[in-house]
C-alpha positions in Angstrom: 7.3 3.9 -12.5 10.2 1.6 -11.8 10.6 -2.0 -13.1 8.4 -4.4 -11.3 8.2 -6.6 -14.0 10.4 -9.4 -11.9 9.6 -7.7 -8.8 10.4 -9.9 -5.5 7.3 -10.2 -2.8 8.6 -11.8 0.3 6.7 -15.0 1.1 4.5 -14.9 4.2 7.0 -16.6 6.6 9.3 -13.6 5.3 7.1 -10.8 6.1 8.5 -9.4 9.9 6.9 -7.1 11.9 9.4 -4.5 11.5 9.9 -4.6 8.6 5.8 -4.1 8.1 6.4 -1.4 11.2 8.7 0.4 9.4 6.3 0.7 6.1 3.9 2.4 7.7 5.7 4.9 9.3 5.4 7.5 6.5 1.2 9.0 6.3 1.3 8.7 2.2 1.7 4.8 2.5 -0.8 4.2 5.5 -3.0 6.3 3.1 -2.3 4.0 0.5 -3.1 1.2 2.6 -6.6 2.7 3.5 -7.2 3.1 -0.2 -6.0 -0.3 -0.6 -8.3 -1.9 2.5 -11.2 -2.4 -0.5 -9.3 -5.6 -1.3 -9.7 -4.8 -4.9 -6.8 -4.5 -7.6 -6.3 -0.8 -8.3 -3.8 0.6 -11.2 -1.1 2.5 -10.2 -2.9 5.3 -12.4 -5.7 5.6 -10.2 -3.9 6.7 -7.1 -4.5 9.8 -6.1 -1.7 11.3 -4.1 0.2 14.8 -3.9 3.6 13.4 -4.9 5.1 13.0 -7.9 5.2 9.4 -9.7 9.1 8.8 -8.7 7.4 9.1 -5.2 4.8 7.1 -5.6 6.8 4.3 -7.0 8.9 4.6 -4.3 6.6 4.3 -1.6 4.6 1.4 -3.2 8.7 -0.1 -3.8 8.6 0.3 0.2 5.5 -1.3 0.8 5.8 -4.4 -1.6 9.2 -5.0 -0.1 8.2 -5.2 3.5 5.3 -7.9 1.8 2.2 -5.4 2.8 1.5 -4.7 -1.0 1.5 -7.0 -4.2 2.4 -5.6 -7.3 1.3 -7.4 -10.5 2.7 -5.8 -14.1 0.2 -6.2 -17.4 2.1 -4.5 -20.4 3.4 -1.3 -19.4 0.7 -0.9 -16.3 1.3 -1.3 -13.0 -1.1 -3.1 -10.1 -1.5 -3.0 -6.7 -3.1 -4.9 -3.8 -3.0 -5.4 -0.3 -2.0 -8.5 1.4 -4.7 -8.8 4.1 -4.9 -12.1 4.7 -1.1 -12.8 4.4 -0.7 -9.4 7.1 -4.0 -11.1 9.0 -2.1 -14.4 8.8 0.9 -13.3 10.3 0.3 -10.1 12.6 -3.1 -11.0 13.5 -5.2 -8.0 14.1 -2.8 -5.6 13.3 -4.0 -4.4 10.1 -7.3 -3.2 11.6 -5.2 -1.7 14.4 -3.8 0.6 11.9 -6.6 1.2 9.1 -8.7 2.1 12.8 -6.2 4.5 13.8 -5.4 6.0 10.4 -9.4 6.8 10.4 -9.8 8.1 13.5 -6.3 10.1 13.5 -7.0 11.1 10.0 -3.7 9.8 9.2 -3.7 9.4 5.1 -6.7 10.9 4.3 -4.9 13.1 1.3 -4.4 9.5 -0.6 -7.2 8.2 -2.3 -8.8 7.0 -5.8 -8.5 9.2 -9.0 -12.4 9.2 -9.5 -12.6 10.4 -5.5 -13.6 14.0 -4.6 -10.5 15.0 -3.0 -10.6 15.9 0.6 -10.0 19.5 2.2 
């Protein structure tokens, strides 16, 4: 899963809109996101996505670097939540752009919780 043990999270002031742009330019991490839009804490263990856990580290590396993610370590599991109001702070708006889009595109729909049915 990577070392995020030390891991850096850009403070809000830090977080630019490319860089946040950029993060969601990939379908598995704006389904991430949409998993993530609960506000709740969810272990890395109960993501549900069709790539392999190198990938999945990676793509939650990509999103806690360009601050839309926070990644909190407990022992030897891994934590993940989304950054709403810091993104809401920042880029007002723009997070529901994109979790509005995503649903109505049905961009990221193949991400989702372990305990979800998957989808077709």
């Amino acid at each position: 899963m990577g070392s995020v043990k030390h891991a850096r999270h850009p403070i809000p002031d830090e977080i630019t809109l490319i860089d946040v742009m950029g993060a969601l330019n990939d379908p598995i991490r704006v389904g991430l996101i949409r998993v993530l839009a609960d506000d709740r804490e969810h272990g890395w263990g109960e993501l549900r996505v069709p790539v392999a856990k190198s990938t999945l580290s990676h793509h939650l590396r990509v999103l806690r670097d360009a601050g839309v993610t926070r990644t909190r370590q407990e022992g030897t599991r891994c934590f993940v939540t989304l950054r709403s109001d810091d993104l809401n702070a920042r880029f007002p708006g723009l997070l529901n752009a994109v979790l509005d889009a995503a649903h109505r595109d049905d961009v990221g729909s193949h991400v989702g919780l372990a305990d979800d049915p998957p989808t077709a």
